[in-house]
C-alpha positions, 0 to 999 in steps of 0.5 A, spaced: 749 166 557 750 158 559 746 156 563 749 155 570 748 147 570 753 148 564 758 153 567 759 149 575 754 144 575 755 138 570 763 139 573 762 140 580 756 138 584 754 133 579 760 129 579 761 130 586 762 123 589 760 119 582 763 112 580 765 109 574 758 105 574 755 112 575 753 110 582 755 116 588 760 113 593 764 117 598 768 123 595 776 122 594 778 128 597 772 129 603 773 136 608 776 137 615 769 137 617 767 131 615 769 124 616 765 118 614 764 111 618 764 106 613 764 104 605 759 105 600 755 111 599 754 117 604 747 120 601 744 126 599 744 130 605 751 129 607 753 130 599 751 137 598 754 139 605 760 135 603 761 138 597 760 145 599 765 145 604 770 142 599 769 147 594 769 153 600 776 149 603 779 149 595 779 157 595 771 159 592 768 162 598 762 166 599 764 174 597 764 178 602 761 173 608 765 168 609 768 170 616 761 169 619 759 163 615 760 156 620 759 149 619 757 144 623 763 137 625 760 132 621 760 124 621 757 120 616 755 113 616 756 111 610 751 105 607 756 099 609 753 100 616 745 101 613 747 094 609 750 090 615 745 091 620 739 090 616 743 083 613 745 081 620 738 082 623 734 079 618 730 085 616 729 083 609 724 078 609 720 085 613 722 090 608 720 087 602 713 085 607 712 092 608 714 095 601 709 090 598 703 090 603 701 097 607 698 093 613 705 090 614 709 097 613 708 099 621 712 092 623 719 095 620 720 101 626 718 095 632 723 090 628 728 095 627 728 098 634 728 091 637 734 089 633 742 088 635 747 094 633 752 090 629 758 090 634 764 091 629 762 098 628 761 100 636 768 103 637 768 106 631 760 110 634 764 111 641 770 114 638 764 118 634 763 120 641 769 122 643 769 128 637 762 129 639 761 132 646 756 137 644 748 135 643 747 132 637 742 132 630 742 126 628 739 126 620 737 122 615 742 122 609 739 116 603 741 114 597 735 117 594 734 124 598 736 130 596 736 129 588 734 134 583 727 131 581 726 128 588 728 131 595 723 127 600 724 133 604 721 132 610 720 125 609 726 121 613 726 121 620 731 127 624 733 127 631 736 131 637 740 128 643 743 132 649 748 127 649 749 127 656 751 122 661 756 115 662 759 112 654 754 107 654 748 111 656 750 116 650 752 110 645 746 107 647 741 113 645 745 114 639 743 107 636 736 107 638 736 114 634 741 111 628 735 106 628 730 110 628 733 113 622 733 107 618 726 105 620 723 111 617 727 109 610 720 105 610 716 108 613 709 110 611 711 117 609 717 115 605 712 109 601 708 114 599 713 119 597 716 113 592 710 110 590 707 118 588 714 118 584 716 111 582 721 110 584 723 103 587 724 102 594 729 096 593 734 102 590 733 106 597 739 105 603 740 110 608 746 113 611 746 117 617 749 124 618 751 126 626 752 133 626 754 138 633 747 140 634 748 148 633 745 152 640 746 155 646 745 152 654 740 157 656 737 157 662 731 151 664 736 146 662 735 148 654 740 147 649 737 151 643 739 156 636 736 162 638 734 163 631 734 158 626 731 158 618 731 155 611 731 158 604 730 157 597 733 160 591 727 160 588 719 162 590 715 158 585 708 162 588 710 169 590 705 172 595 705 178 590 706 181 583 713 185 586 716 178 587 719 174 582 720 167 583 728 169 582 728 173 589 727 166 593 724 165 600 726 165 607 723 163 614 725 164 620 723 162 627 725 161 634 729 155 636 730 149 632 729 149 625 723 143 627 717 149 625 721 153 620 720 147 615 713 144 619 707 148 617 707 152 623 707 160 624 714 163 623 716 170 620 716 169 611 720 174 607 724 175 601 731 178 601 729 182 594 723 185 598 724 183 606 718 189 608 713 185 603 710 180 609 704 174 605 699 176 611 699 183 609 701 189 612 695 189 618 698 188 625 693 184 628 693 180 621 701 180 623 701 178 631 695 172 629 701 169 624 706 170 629 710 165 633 709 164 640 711 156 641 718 154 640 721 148 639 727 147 644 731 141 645 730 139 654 737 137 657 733 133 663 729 131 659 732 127 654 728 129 648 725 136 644 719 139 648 715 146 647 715 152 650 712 158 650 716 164 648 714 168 654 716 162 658 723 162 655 728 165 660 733 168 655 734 175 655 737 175 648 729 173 646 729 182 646 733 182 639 729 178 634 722 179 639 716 184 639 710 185 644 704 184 642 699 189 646 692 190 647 690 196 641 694 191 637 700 194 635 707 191 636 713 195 639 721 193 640 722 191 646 727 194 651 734 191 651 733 190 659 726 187 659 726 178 661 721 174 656 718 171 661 717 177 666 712 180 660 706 180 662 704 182 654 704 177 648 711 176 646 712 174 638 718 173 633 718 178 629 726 179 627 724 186 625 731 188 627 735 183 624 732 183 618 731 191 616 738 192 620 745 191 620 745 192 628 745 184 630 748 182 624 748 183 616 744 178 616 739 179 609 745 181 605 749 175 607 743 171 606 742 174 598 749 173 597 749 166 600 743 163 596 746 167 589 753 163 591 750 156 592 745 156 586 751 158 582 755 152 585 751 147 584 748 150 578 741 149 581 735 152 585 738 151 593 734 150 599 738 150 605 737 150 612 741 154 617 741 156 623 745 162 628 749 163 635 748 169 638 755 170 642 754 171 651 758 177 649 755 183 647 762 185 644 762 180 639 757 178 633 752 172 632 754 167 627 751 164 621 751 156 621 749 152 615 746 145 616 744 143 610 744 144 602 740 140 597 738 141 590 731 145 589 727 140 584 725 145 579 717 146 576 717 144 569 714 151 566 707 151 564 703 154 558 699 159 559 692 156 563 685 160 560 679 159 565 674 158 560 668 162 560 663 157 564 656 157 566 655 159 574 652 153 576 658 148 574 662 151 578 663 149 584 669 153 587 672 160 584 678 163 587 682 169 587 688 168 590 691 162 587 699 159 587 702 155 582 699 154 575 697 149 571 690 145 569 688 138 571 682 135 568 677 129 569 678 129 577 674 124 578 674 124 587 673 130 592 674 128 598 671 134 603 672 136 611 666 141 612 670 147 617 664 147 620 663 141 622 672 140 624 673 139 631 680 140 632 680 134 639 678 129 632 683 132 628 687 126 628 682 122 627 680 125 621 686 125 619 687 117 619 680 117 614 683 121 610 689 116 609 685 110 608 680 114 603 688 115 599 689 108 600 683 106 598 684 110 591 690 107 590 694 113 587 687 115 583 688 123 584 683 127 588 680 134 590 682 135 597 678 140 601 678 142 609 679 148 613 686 151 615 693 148 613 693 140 611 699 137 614 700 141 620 703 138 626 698 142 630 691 139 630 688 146 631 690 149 626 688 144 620 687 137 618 694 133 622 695 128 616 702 126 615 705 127 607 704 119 606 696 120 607 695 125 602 700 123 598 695 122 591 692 130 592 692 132 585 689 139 588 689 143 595 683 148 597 685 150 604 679 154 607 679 160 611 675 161 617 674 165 622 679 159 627 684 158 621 688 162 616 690 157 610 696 161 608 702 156 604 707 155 609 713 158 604 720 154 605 716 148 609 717 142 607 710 142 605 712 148 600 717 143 598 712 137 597 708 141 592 713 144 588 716 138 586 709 134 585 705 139 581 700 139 587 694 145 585 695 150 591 687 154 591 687 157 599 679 161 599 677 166 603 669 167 603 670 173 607 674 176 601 670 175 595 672 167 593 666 162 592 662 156 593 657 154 590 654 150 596 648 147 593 652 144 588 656 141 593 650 138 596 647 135 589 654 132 588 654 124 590 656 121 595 661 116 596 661 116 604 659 121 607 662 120 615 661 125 621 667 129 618 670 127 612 665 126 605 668 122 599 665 124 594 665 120 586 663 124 579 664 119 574 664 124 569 670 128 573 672 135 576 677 140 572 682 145 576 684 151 572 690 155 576 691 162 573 698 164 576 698 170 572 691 173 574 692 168 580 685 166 579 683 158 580 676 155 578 673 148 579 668 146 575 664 140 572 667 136 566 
């Protein structure tokens, strides 16, 4: 059989766009959902989105789903307006200051939001307005986002508007977010990204994707989906044998799809096997892994904010929500019952939209789409989602999807032999590894001791560990620490941004009685691993794993601050991840 790429890929997708100088500018027949501002390129983003409404309007559509399928009204800003506000401005001179010299590199957003919009495309923003009277998501769309080899997932810069109040004021708000968007092209995160990856910053433009924010108005004066997701085709670390990489990954939350791709608590599973949960099968493991925090966008306010599932009023919270009770069970609770009137713990468990097809046949829509879209673009996909529950009981809820790009595959590895070595050169065995690989001659560790965390410093922890990264100047280093490196949420590990960690060659992720390090499948962290190789060690004393403390202890010190240890071994550390046995091992060289 031909490989995918040969049948659709390297005709469809792969050509989509493309110019006779091999550059991708703006696609010749461009669907009615998508309209562009502007010459020059749309970006990735925008791309996938473009192509796969092309390719539904021109008769292939998703076997037997289409009709619950939507698309959001999209704009684009092409590059055009990137190019002409960065010239009209002067922004040059600072880009190249902050792409070159890191200590420059937080002077770009001030430069940026200081800077004029340029006034030949404001009326093309106002009838933009116009075509747009719902709130909006205003998304990245860069030259070189979204590519095969190199997504930047979560590396660029998304916001929420309400879109609310006179034409200027909207106009007003739009800018001040278009702005921000581009600003992040050279931001902190991005730089590392393109640096990890050596790609030349000078190539990078950003175009811009406004999109009808999907959702409803609830009640507290909040506009959200009341179930938003990602997906990926393929799960290059499958949380057990019964799954291969083919049967791919979904992640479901509450609310925008802000936590299903942050590394926060949200339901995980696959649609080859949806009961098979990665926290296991005990309850109180379950409750403990389980959303309790949204992410709404505030109407009166102006801006996303946090909410507590059981502070929502929205009777609709009864289909995709369970009650945590005190013995430690979970129960569907009853059509009739108001979220916030529950003097129990509410929890998102989508255990009826999964399992059934009561709601929605959700999970056989989602394995037939993710097959479809793979086979389009003739590659693995990751794509973002979400779904509208209708005010009417009589009708079904609808599937939105927001965002398609390519997955950039996992070069496959020869089989990794942990050799047979002594227990005193070992300094970590772990039991329940993902990925697989080896990396040899590590000569840096860099260490938070759980005990010594203090969740209050946590951002304070973080920003040494980025200029220790900074410091090394993308030597690779072991990273070491309690609960989930990269979480927004301080409390549940280390807070760093991808910019701080970004010459990480291998991750331990430490349990402890206050943090549970599982890899947050289908977060753009995941994504980040994948495409960089990254060595994934979770550990669990508690469950057999192991650290050899003493050796920890006799090993040199480079810094050894209140809360962070750089440690040096000149004759270098090698990291063995089995991801048959799904063992790994640090040892000694």
């Amino acid at each position: 059989m031909r490989d995918r790429s040969e049948r659709h890929g390297s005709r469809g997708f792969a050509r989509f766009g493309l110019q006779a100088d091999g550059s991708y500018g703006i696609p010749e027949h461009l669907p009615e959902l998508v309209s562009v501002i502007g010459r020059g390129q749309i970006g990735g983003k925008a791309r996938g989105i473009a192509f796969v409404l092309s390719e539904i309007e021109s008769g292939r559509t998703v076997p037997t789903y289409q009709d619950l399928i939507r698309f959001p009204r999209s704009t684009v800003l092409a590059t055009e307006l990137f190019d002409d506000f960065v010239e009209s401005n002067g922004l040059d001179a600072v880009v190249r200051a902050g792409c070159e010299s890191p200590e420059r590199l937080r002077q770009i957003r001030d430069r940026f939001l200081e800077a004029r919009f340029p006034e030949k495309w404001l009326d093309a923003l106002r009838v933009l307005l116009k075509e747009h009277a719902a709130p909006l998501a205003v998304r990245s769309s860069s030259v070189m986002e979204d590519n095969p080899d190199h997504s930047f997932a979560g590396i660029y810069l998304s916001e929420f508007l309400p879109n609310l109040g006179s034409d200027e004021e909207r106009l007003s708000r739009l800018i001040r977010s278009i702005k921000d968007v581009y600003a992040s092209t050279f931001g902190p995160n991005a730089r590392g990204y393109r640096k990890r990856h050596h790609l030349d910053w000078r190539r990078e433009k950003m175009a811009v994707l406004v999109q009808d924010m999907v959702g409803r108005h609830y009640g507290q004066d909040l506009f959200y989906p009341l179930v938003a997701g990602v997906s990926f085709s393929r799960n290059y670390y499958p949380w057990t044998p019964l799954l291969a990489p083919e049967d791919g990954t979904v992640r479901l939350v509450v609310g925008t799809g802000t936590r299903a791709v942050g590394r926060e608590y949200a339901r995980v599973f696959s649609v080859a096997r949806p009961g098979l949960r990665p926290e296991g099968t005990d309850t109180r493991t379950i409750i403990r892994n389980s959303q309790e925090t949204v992410d709404v966008l505030d109407l009166s306010a102006g801006r996303l904010s946090q909410r507590r599932l059981n502070e929502l009023d929205n009777p609709l919270l009864t289909k995709v929500c369970s009650i945590a009770y005190e013995d430690g069970s979970l129960r569907t609770p009853a059509a009739t019952l108001r979220a916030s009137t529950s003097s129990n713990r509410l929890v998102a468990s989508f255990d009826r939209l999964i399992s059934g097809s009561q709601l929605m046949p959700f999970t056989p829509l989602m394995k037939a789409l993710m097959t479809y879209l793979e086979d389009l673009m003739g590659l693995p996909v990751d794509v973002e989602f979400a779904i509208n529950f209708p005010e009417s009981s009589g009708q079904r809820p609808t599937f939105h999807l927001l965002q398609v790009r390519p997955l950039g595959a996992r070069r496959e590895h020869r089989t990794v032999t942990i050799p047979d070595l002594p227990r005193k050169q070992i300094l970590m065995d772990s039991r329940r590894v993902l990925g697989n690989g080896a990396r040899r001659g590590i000569r840096h560790i860099l260490y938070v001791d759980p005990s010594a965390y203090r969740h209050d410093h946590g951002y304070e922890i973080a920003r040494e560990i980025g200029r220790i990264n900074e410091a090394l100047d993308e030597e690779p280093y072991i990273l070491i620490g309690p609960g989930r490196w990269a979480s927004s949420n301080p409390q549940l590990g280390v807070p760093v941004q991808y910019g701080e960690i970004v010459g990480a060659a291998a991750i331990v992720e430490m349990s402890t009685e206050d943090f549970s390090p599982e890899l947050s499948y289908g977060t753009h962290f995941y994504a980040d691993m994948v495409a960089s190789e990254v060595l994934y060690l979770p550990f669990h004393e508690s469950e057999g794993d192991w650290l050899n403390r003493n050796l920890l202890g006799e090993l040199p010190a480079r810094r050894h601050g209140e809360f962070v240890m750089h440690i040096t071994i000149e004759s270098g550390v090698d990291v063995f991840v089995d991801g048959d046995g799904r063992r790994g091992v640090i040892a000694l060289s």
